[in-house]
C-alpha positions as CSV (number, residue, x, y, z in Angstrom):
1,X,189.6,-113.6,15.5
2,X,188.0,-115.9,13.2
3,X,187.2,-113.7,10.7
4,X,191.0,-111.9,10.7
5,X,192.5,-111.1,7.1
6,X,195.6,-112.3,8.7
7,X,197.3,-111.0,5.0
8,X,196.1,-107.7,4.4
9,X,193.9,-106.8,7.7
10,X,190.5,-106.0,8.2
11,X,187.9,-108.9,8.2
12,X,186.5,-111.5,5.5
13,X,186.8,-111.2,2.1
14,X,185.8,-109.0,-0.8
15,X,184.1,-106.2,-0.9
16,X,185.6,-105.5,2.0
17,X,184.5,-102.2,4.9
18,X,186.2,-100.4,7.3
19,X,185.0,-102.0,10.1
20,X,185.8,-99.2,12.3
21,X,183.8,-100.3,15.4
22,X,185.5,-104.1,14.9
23,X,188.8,-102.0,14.8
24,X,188.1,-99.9,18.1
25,X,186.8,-102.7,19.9
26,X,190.1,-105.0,19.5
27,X,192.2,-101.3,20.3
28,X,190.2,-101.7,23.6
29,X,190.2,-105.2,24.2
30,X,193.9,-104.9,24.3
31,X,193.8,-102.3,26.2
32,X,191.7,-104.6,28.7
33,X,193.5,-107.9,28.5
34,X,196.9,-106.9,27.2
35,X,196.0,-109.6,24.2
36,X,198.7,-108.8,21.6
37,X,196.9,-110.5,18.6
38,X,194.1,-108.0,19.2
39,X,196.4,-104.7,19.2
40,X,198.2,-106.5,16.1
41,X,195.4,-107.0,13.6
42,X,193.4,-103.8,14.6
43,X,197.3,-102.3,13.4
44,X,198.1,-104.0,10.5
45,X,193.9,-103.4,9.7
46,X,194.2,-99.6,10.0
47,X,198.0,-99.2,8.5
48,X,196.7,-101.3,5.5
49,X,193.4,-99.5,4.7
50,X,196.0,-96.1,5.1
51,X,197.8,-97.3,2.4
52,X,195.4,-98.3,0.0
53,X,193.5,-96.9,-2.9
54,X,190.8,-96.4,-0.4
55,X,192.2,-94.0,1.4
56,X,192.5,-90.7,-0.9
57,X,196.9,-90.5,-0.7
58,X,196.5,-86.6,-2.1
59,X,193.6,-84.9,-0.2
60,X,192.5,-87.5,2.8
61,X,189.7,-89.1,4.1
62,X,188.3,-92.9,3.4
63,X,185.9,-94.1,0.6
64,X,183.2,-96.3,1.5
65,X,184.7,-100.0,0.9
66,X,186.8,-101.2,-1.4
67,X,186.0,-103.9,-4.4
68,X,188.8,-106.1,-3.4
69,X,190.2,-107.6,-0.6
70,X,193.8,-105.5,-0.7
71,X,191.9,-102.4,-0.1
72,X,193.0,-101.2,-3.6
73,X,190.3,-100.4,-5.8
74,X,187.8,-98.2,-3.7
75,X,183.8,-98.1,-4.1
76,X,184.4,-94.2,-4.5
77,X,181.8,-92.5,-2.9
78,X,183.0,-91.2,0.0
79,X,180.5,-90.6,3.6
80,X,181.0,-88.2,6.4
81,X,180.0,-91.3,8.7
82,X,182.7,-94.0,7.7
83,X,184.7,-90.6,8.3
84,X,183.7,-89.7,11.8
85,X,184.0,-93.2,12.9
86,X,187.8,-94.0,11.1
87,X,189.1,-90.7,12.7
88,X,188.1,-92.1,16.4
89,X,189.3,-95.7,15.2
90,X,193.0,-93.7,14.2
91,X,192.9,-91.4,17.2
92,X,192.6,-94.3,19.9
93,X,195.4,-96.1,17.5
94,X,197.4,-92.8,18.1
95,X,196.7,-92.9,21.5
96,X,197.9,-96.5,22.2
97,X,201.3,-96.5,20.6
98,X,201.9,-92.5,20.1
99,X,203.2,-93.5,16.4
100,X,202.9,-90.7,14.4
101,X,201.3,-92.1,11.2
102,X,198.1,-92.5,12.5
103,X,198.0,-88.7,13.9
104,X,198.4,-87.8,10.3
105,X,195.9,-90.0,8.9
106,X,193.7,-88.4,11.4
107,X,195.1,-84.6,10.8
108,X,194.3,-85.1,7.1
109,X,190.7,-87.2,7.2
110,X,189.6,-84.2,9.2
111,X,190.9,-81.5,6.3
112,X,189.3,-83.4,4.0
113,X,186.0,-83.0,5.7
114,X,186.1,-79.8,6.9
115,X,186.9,-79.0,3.1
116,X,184.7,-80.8,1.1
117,X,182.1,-81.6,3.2
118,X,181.5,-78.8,5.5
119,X,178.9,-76.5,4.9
120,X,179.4,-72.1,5.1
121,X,177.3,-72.4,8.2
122,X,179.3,-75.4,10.0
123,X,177.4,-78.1,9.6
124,X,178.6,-81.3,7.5
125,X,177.0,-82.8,4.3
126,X,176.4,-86.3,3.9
127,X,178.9,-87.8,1.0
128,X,180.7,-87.0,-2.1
129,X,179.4,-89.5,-5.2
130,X,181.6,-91.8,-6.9
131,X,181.2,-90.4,-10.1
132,X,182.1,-87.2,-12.0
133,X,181.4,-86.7,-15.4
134,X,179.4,-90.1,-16.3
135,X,183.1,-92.0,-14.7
136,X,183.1,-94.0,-11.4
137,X,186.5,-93.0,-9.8
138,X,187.8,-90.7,-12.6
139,X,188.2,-87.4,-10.5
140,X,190.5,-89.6,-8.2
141,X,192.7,-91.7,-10.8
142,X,195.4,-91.1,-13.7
143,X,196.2,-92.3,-16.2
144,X,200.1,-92.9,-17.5
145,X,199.7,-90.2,-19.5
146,X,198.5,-87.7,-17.1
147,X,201.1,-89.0,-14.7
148,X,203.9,-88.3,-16.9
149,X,202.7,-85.0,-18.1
150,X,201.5,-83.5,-14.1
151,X,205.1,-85.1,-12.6
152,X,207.6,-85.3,-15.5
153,X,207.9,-89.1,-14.4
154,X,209.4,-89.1,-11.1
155,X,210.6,-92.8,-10.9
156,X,210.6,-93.3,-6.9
157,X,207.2,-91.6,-7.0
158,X,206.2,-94.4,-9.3
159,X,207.5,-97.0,-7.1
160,X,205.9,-95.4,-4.4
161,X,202.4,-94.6,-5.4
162,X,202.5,-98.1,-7.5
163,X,201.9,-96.0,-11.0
164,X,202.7,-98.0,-14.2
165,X,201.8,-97.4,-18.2
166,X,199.7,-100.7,-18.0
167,X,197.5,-98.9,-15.0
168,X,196.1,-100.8,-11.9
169,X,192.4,-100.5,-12.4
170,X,190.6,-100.1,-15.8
171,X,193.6,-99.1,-17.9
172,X,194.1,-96.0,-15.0
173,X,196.1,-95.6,-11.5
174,X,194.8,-95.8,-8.3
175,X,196.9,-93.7,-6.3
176,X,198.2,-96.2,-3.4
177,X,201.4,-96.9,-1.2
178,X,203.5,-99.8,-3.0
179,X,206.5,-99.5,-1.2
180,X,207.4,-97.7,1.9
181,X,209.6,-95.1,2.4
182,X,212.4,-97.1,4.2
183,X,212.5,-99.5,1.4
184,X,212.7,-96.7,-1.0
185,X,215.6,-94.9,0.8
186,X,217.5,-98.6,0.2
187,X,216.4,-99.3,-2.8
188,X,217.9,-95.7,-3.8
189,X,220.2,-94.9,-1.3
190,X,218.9,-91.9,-0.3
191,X,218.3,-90.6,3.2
192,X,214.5,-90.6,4.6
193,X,213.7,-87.3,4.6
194,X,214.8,-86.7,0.8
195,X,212.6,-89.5,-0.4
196,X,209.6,-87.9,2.0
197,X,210.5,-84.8,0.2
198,X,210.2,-85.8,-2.8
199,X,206.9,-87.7,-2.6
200,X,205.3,-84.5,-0.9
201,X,206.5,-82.3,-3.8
202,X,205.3,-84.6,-5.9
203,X,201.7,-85.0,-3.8
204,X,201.4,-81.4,-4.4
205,X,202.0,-81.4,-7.9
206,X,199.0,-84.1,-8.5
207,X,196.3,-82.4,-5.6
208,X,196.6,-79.1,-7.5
209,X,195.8,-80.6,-10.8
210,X,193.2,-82.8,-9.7
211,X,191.3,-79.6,-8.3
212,X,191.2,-78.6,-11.8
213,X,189.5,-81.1,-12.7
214,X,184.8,-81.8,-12.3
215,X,184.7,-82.4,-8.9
216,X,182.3,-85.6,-7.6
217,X,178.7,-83.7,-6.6
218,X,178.0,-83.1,-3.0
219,X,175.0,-84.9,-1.2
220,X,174.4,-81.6,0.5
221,X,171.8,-82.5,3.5
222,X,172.8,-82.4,6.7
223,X,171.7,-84.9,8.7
224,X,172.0,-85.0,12.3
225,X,173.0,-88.5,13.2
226,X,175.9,-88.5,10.8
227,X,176.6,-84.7,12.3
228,X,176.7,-85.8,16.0
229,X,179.5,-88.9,15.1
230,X,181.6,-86.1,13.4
231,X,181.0,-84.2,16.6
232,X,182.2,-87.0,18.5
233,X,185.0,-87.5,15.7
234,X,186.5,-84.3,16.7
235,X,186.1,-83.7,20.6
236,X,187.7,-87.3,20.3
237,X,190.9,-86.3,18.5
238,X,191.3,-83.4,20.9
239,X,191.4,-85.9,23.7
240,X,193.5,-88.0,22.2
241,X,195.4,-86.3,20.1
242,X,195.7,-83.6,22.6
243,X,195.0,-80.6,20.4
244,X,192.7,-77.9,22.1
245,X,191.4,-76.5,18.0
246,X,189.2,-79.8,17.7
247,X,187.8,-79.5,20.8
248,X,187.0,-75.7,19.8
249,X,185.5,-77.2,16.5
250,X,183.5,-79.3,18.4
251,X,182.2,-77.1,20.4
252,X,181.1,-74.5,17.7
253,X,179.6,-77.6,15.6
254,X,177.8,-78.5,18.9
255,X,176.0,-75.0,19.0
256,X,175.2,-74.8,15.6
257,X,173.3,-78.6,15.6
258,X,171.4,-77.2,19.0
259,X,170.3,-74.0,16.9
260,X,169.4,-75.6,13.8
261,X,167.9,-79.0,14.0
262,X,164.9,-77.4,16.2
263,X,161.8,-76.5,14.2
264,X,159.0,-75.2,17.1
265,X,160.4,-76.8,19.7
266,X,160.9,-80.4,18.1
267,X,164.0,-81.9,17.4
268,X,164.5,-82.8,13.2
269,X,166.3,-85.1,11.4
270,X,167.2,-83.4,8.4
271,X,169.1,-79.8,7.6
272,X,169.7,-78.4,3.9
273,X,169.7,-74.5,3.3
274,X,168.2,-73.3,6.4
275,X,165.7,-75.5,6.6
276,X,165.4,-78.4,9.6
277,X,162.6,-80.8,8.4
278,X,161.6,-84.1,9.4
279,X,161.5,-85.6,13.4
280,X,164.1,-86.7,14.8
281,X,164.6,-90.6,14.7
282,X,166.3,-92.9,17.7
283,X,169.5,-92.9,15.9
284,X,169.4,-88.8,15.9
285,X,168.5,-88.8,19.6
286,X,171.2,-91.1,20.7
287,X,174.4,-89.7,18.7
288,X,173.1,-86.3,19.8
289,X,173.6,-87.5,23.7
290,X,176.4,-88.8,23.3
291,X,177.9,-86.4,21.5
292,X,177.1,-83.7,24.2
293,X,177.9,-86.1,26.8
294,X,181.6,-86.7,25.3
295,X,181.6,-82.7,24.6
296,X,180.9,-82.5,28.6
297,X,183.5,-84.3,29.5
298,X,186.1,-83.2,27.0
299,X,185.4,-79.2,27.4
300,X,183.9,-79.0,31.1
301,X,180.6,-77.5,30.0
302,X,178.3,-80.0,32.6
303,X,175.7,-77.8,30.7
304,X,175.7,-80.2,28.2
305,X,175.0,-83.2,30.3
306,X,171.3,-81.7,31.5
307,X,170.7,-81.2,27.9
308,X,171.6,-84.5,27.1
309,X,169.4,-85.1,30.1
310,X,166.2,-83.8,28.9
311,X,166.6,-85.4,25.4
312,X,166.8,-89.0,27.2
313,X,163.4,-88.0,28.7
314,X,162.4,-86.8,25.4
315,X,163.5,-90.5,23.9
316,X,162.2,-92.6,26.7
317,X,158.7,-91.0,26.2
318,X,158.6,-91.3,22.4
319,X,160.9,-94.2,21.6
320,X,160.8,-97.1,24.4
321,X,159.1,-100.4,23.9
322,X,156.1,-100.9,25.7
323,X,158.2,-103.5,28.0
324,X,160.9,-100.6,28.7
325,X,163.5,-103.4,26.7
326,X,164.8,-101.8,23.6
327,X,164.0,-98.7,21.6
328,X,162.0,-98.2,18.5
329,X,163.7,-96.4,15.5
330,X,160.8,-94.1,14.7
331,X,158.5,-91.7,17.6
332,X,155.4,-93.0,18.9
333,X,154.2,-89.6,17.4
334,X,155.1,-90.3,13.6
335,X,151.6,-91.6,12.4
336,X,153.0,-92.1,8.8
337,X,154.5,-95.8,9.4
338,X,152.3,-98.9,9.4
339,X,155.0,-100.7,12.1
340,X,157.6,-99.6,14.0
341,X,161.2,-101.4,13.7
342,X,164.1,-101.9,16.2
343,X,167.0,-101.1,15.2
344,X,169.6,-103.8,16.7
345,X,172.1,-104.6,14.2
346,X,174.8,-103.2,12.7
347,X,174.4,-101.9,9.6
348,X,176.8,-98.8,7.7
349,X,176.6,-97.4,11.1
350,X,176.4,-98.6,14.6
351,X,173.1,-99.9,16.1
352,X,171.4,-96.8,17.5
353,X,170.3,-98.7,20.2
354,X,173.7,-99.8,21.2
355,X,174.7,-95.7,21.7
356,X,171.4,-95.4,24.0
357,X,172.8,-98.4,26.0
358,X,175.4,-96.8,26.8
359,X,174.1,-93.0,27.1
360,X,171.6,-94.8,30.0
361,X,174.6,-96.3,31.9
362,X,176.4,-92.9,31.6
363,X,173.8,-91.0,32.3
364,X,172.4,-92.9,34.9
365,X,175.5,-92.8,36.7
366,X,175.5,-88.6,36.1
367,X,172.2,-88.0,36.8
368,X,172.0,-90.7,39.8
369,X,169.2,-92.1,37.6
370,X,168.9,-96.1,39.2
371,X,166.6,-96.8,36.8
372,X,168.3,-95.6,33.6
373,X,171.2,-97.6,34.9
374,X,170.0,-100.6,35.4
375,X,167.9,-100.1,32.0
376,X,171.2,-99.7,29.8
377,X,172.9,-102.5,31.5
378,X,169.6,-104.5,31.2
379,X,169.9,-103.4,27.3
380,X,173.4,-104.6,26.8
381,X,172.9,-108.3,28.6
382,X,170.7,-109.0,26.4
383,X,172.3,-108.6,23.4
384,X,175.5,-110.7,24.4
385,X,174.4,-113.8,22.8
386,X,174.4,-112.3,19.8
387,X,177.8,-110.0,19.9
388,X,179.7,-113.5,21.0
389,X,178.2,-115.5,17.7
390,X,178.7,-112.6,15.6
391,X,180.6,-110.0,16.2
392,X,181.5,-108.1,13.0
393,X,177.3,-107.8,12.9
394,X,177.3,-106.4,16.3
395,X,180.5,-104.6,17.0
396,X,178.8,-101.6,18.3
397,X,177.3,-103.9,21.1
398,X,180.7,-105.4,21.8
399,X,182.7,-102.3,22.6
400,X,180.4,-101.5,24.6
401,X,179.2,-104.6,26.7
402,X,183.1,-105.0,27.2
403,X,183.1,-101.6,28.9
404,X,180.3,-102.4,31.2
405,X,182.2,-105.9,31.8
406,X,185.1,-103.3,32.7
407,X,183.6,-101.1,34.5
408,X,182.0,-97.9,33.0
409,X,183.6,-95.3,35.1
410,X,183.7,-91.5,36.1
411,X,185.9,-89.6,37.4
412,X,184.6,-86.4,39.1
413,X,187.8,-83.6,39.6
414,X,187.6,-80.8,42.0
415,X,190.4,-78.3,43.0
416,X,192.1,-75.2,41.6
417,X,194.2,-77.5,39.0
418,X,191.2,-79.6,38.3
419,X,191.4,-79.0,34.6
420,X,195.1,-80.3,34.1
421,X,195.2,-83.1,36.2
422,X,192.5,-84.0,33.8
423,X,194.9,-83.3,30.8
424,X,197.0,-85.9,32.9
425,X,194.8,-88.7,33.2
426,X,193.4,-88.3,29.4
427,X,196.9,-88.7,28.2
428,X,197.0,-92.4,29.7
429,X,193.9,-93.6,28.3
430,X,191.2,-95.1,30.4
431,X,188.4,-96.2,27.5
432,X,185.9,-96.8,30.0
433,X,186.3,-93.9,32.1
434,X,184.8,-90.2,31.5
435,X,185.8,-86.9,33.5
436,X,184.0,-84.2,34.4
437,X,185.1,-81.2,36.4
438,X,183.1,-80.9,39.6
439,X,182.4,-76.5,39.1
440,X,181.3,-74.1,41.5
441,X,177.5,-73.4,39.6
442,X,174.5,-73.5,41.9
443,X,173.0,-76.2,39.7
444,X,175.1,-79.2,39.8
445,X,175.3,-82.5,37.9
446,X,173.7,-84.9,40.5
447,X,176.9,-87.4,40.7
448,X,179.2,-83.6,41.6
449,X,177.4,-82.3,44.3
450,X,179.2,-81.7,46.8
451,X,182.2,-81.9,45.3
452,X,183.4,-79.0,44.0
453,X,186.9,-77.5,46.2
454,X,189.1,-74.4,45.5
455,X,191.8,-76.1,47.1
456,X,194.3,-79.0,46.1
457,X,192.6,-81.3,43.6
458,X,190.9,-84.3,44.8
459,X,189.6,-87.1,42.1
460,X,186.2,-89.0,42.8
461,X,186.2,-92.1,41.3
462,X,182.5,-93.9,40.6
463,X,181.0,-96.9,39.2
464,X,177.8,-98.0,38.6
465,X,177.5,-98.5,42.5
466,X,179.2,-95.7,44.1
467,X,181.7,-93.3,44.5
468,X,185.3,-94.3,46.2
469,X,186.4,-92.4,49.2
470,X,188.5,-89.0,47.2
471,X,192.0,-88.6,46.5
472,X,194.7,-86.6,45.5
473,X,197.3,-89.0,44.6
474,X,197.7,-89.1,40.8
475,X,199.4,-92.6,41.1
476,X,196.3,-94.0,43.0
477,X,193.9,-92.7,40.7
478,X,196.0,-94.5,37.7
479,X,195.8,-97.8,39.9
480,X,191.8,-97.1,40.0
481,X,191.2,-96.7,36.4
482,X,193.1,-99.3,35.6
483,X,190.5,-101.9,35.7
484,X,190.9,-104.9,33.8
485,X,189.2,-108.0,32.3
């Protein structure tokens, strides 16, 4: 809370980054607490960034930071991670106050990907560069002149996208919300819808003569950590945003990662062209589990949680320190390196060793796995300390220490209408709990055996201790979930 932009959201002062895990954690910690000041800022943090210059107001998706502390003036290079990790930050917004807005910025960061950064075989490239033709920014801005010329001068446009002759950066526009649209509807004394109308015409107009124009170059590798989070990204917004074509994405993305990051038999880090090339690092392992773990849940393939299953072994035996405490970032079978770092700390992305935290917990709790569980809880202790003296460094750590504080949960369904009332329970948002469908295969999921029915649906809720006695009543299931801080 100490480090709140109280004016324009987000946290600190210029150059200024998403801060998506900050954002998610304080969307949960109200969630936990009912602490208004921490739904309020994550808010005001995610509907300014939305309306800044770095958000792209014609074709979607976030740049990487912005130069300035109104989120104006974008650095604009734009990564598939900051992506992946805003779309679950918007979703969960979407999710807590059902306000449309952010299931737009979501619909749209998602186009934007699977446009410009999605490969012909489905996997996701890395970022778009700043520049185009020798100019930082100038596939992106306009000048007055351009402006005039592309829109005929469409004054409430101006207002709205903040256009002038002068420019707001470097003699050119940044394309930005100004005003609202309520304002503008006073201002002009127009209804809503025909200012909305107009500023989508006029988004149109702009989008189809920027495509016209060099387009930024593509980083074009594929790599698999930043691939898994965009997994994640979109399995997430089918939760949330209860739309079954994300999930379906996922799912497709999920198969090709499993079929292309293997080169004899060894997981890689790296995919351009058909080629899968270098191991596998921690931070590959751990998105990958959790990604298939999420995917599990979401879709009802358990499938996914043995695989996930076998690549902790896989990680345990190449990455654990010698005193089973945290994880190295590199294999014990990569000779090439003269020491081994630990990854802890949160850079552009989370801590990788944060996500395997919280992969042991889960999967411990899956898999019946003692060990594992008491491994990731053993994990997340220790790095308290430093989530509680600085939190924007260790965010990743924070969301999910205040989930084991919680209560990491699952809820195991059985019955004939086992996959709705999982619909049901999604739709009220439990961010600590994960369901799985308890199905009828002969090889079950450890924490499901025994639990699979044909007959009226019974809910098994467990913690990192057990498994309460079944039920069928929805209500009492809500009550269950609902643990708080």
């Amino acid at each position: 809370k100490n480090g709140f932009d109280e004016e324009y959201g987000g946290f600190g002062g210029a150059p200024k980054f998403p801060a998506a895990m900050s954002i998610i954690y304080l969307l949960e910690h109200y969630h936990f607490t009912g602490y208004e000041p921490a739904l309020q800022h994550a808010l005001k943090s995610l509907d300014c960034m939305a309306a800044g210059g770095i958000y792209d107001q014609l074709g979607g998706g976030f740049a990487r930071y912005s130069t300035d502390v109104r989120w104006l003036a974008p650095h604009f290079e734009k990564m598939l991670y900051d992506n992946a990790l805003l779309v679950m930050a918007y979703a969960e917004a979407y999710r807590v106050t059902n306000d449309e807005k952010y299931k737009q910025v979501v619909r749209e960061t998602i186009e934007f990907v699977n446009r410009e950064l999605q490969s012909p075989e489905g996997g996701f490239y890395c970022a778009l560069d700043a520049d185009s033709e020798g100019e930082e920014g100038k596939y992106y801005t306009f000048t007055w002149q351009q402006w005039l010329e592309i829109t005929g001068g469409n004054p409430i446009a101006e207002r709205y996208f903040g256009v002038n002759e002068k420019g707001n950066w470097e003699g050119t526009n940044i394309l930005h919300e100004a005003i609202g649209i309520t304002m503008l509807a006073k201002e002009y004394s127009l209804e809503q819808d025909e200012i909305t109308r107009q500023i989508i015409e006029v988004k149109k107009s702009l989008l189809k003569a920027r495509q016209q124009r060099i387009r930024p170059a593509t980083d074009n590798k594929c790599l698999l950590s930043w691939n898994a989070m965009m997994n994640m990204a979109l399995s997430r917004a089918g939760v949330l945003l209860e739309d079954e074509s994300y999930i379906e994405q996922s799912q497709q993305h999920m198969q090709w990662m499993v079929q292309s990051y293997y080169s004899g038999g060894t997981l890689m880090h790296t995919w351009k062209g058909g080629v899968a090339r270098i191991d596998a690092k921690l931070d590959d392992y751990a998105w990958l589990i959790a990604a298939m773990l999420q995917l599990a849940s979401v879709s009802g393939d358990n499938g996914l949680v043995f695989k996930a299953n076998e690549l902790m072994k896989t990680t345990e035996e190449g990455f654990l320190h010698e005193n089973k405490s945290f994880f190295y970032f590199s294999s014990v079978h990569q000779k090439d390196i003269p020491v081994r770092k630990t990854d802890l700390y949160d850079g552009s992305v989370p801590s990788a060793n944060s996500i395997m935290a919280s992969n042991l917990v889960l999967l411990g709790m899956l898999m019946e796995r003692t060990d594992w569980l008491e491994q990731g809880q053993y994990i997340l202790r220790q790095m308290q300390g430093a989530a509680c003296r600085y939190a924007t460094s260790y965010a990743s750590w924070a969301v999910y220490g205040q989930k084991m504080a919680a209560g990491f949960k699952t809820a195991v369904v059985a019955g004939i209408s086992a996959n709705e009332a999982i619909r049901q329970l999604r739709v009220m948002h439990y961010p600590d709990a994960y369901f799985f469908v308890a199905g009828d295969s002969a090889i079950q999921v450890p924490v499901m055996a025994g639990k699979y029915s044909n007959g009226a649906v019974k809910v098994y809720i467990c913690d990192v201790e057990s498994c309460k006695q079944p039920t069928g009543d929805m209500n009492l299931v809500a009550e269950m979930l609902k643990n708080k801080l």
